[in-house]
C-alpha positions in Angstrom: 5.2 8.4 4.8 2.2 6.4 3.6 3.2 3.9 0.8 0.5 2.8 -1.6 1.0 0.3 -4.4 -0.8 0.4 -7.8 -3.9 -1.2 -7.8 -5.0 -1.1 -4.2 -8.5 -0.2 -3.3 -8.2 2.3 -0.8 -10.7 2.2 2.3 -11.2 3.3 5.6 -7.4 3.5 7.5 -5.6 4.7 4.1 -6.1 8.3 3.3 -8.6 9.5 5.9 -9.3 12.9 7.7 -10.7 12.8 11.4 -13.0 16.3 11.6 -13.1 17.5 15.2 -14.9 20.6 16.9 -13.5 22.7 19.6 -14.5 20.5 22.0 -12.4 18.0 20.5 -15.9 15.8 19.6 -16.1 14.6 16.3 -18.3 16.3 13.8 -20.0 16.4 10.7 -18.4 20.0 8.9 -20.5 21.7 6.5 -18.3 21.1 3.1 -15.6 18.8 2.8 -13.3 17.6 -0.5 -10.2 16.5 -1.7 -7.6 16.7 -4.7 -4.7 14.9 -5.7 -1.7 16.2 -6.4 1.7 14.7 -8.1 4.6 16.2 -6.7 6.8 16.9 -9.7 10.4 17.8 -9.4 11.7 21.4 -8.9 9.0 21.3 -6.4 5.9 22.1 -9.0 2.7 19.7 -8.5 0.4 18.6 -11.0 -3.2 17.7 -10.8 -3.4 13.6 -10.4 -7.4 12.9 -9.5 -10.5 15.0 -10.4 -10.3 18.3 -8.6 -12.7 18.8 -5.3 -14.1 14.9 -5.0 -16.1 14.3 -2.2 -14.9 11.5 -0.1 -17.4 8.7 1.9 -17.7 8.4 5.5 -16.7 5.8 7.7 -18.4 7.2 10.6 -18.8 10.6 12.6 -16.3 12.8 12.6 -14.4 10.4 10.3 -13.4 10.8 6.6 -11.9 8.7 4.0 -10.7 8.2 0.0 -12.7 5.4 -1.7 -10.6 4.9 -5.1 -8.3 2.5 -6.9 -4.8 3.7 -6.9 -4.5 4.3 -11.2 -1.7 1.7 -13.1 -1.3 5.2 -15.0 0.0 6.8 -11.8 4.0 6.8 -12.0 5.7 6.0 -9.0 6.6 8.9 -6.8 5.2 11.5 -4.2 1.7 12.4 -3.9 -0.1 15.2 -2.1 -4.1 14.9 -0.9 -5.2 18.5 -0.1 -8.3 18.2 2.0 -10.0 21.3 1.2 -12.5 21.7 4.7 -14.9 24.1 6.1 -16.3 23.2 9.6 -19.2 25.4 10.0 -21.3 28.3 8.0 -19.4 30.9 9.6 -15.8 29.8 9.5 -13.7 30.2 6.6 -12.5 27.5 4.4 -9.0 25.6 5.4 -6.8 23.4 3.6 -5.2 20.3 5.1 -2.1 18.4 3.4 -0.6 14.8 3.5 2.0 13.5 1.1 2.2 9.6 0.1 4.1 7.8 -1.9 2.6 5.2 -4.6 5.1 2.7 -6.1 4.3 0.0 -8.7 4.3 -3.1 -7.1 5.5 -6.4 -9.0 6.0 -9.5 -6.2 6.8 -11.7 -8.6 10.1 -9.9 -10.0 11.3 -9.9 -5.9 12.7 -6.7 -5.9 10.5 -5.7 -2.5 11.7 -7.1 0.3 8.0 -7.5 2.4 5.5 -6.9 0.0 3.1 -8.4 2.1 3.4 -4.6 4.4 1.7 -2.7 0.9 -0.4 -5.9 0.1 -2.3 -6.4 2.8 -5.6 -4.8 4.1 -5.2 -1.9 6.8 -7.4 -3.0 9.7 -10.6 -1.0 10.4 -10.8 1.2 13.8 -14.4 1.5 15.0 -15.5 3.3 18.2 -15.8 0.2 20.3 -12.5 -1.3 19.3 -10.8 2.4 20.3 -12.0 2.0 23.3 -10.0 -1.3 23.8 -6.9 0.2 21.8 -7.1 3.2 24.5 -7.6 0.5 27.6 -4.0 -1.4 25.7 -2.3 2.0 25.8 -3.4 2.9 29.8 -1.2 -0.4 30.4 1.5 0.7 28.2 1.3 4.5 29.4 1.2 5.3 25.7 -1.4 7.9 25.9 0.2 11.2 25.6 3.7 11.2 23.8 4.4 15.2 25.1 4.0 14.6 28.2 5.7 11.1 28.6 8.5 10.7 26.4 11.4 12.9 26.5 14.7 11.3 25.1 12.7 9.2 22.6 13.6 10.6 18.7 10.7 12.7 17.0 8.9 11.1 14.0 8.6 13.1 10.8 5.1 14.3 11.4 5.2 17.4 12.0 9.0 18.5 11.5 9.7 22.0 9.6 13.3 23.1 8.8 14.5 20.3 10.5 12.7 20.8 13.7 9.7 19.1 14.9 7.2 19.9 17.8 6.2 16.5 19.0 7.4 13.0 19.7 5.0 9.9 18.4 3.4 7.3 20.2 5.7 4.1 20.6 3.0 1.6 19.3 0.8 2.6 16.3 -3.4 1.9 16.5 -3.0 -1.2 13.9 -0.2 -2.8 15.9 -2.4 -3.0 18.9 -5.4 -4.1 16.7 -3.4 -6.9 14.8 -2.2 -8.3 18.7 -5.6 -7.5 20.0 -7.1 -10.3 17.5 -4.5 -12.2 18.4 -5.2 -12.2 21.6 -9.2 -12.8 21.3 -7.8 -15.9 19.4 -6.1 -17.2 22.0 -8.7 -17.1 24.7 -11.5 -18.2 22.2 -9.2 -21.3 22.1 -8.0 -21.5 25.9 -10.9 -24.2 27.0 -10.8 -27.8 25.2 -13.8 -28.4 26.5 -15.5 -25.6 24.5 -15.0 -23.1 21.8 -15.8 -19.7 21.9 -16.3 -17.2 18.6 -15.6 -13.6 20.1 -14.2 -10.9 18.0 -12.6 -7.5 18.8 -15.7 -6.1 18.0 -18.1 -8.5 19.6 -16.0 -9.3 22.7 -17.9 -8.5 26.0 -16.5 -5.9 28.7 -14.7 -8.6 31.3 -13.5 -10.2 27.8 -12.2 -7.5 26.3 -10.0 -6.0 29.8 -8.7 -9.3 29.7 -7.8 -9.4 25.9 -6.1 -6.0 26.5 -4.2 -6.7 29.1 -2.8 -10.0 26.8 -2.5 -7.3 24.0 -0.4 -5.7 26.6 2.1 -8.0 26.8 2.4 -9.3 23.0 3.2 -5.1 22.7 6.1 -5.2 25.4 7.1 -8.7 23.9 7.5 -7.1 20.4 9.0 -4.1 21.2 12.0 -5.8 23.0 12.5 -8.0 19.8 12.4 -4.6 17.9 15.2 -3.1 20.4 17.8 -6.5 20.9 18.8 -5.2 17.0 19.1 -1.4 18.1 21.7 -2.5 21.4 25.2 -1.8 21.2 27.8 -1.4 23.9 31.3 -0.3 24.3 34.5 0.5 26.5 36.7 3.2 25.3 39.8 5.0 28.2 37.5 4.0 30.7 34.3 5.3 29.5 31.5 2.6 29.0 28.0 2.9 27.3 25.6 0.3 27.0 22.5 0.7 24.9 20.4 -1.7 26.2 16.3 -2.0 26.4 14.9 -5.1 25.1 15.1 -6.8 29.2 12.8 -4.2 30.4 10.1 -4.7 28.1 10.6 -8.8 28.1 10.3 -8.4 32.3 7.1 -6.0 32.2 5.4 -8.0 29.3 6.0 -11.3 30.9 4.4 -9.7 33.8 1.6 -8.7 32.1 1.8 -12.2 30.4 1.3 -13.7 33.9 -1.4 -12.2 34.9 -3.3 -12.9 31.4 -2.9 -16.4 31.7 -3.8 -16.5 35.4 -6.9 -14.2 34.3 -8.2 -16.7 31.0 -8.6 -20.0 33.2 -11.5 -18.5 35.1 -12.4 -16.4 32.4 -12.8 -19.4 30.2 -13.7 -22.1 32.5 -17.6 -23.8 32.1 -19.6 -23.2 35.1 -22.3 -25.6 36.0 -26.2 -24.2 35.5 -29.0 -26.1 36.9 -32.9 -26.1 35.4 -35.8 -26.8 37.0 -39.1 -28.5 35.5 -42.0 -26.4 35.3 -45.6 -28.0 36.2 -49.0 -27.2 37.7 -49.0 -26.3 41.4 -51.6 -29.1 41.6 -51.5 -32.2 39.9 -54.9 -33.9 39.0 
């Protein structure tokens, strides 16, 4: 569940809706609001914004709440109804997400990481998806149904205790936060000459070669995540060994090979040559 602290401007990446029509495109719907709700015990809700607020647009398709979180907001759970109707001929549908806002006080130390509510949610735009989706074809990340089948569900979509989907292993901001890693990294790989690339200005041979670093940064956190999941045992014979994190470190050092075999060519200065310009006849 989303956590928000007290006092954060919210902007694109927080609470946002992506519209879509039935060809999956996104789209502009004719009417589209929202409303806050508190989520009272006993399972009542109570009205916690103005009712029916329109919210700004990042870009097509894509939705999201521009507001300060309220210091008169309590800590607890929250509800944003999104109250949407695609076209002039369809009815009027309503889509939920709960949230969580707590009061945040770093000083007193009683969060742990404050820095994981503090900090700024990094901003998808098309081109940098299309990176993010070139990261997740090397991580075979793409389609959770189809690819995962002894992996836990997340809480997304789970009623009575049962879900209907699995989630993807690495979220869109991990990716983006490695990605500009990455770029850094290969701005910085040649001495002999500095480069100032971004994710979102990096060229196309660039930016294959930032995701395939972004690649390996992925497996190479992921292991770290997993060496504090393994376990192992022998009981009457019977052993079981939870163990993962080698995998990733041997496919993301892979991928870590090839990256750094890729950037000295990719950064290296080439030599150029002019030629002088003059009359074809000299006087």
């Amino acid at each position: 569940m989303l956590v928000l602290p007290v006092g954060k401007t919210l902007g694109p990446g927080d609470l946002t809706l992506m519209v879509r029509d039935e060809n999956n495109l996104p789209a502009t719907p004719v009417s589209l609001n929202y409303t806050i709700f508190r989520l009272e015990e006993g399972g009542t809700q109570s009205l916690a914004s103005e009712p029916m607020k329109v919210p700004l647009q990042q870009e097509l398709g894509l939705y999201y709440v521009a507001m300060t979180i309220p210091s008169s907001w309590a800590e607890g759970a929250y509800r944003i109804a999104w109250n949407l109707q695609q076209t002039a001929t369809t009815p009027e549908v309503t889509v939920t997400e709960d949230f969580s806002v707590l009061v945040l006080r770093p000083e007193a130390g009683s969060i742990e990481a404050p820095s994981v509510l503090m900090a700024k949610r990094l901003r998808t735009t098309e081109k940098v998806a299309e990176i993010i989706m070139q990261v997740r074809m090397l991580l075979s990340d793409t389609n959770p149904d189809r690819n995962y089948h002894f992996r836990p569900p997340t809480a997304g979509k789970v009623v009575a205790g049962y879900t209907t989907r699995v989630g993807f292993i690495w979220e869109d901001e991990t990716i983006l936060r490695l990605l500009k890693l990455t770029v850094a990294q290969i701005n910085t790989a040649n001495p002999k000459n500095i480069y100032s690339f971004t994710v979102e200005t990096i060229d196309e041979n660039w930016a294959q070669a930032a995701a395939l670093g972004a690649a390996a940064k992925c497996l190479t956190s992921e292991a770290a995540r997993w060496i504090a999941d393994e376990f192992g045992y022998s009981l009457n014979g019977v052993s079981l060994d939870l163990e993962k994190s080698t995998k990733y470190q041997g496919l993301g050092q892979q991928y870590s090979e090839e990256f750094k075999e890729w950037m000295v060519p990719l950064t290296a200065n080439r030599p150029t040559s002019r030629g002088l310009r003059q009359n074809k006849w000299l006087r």
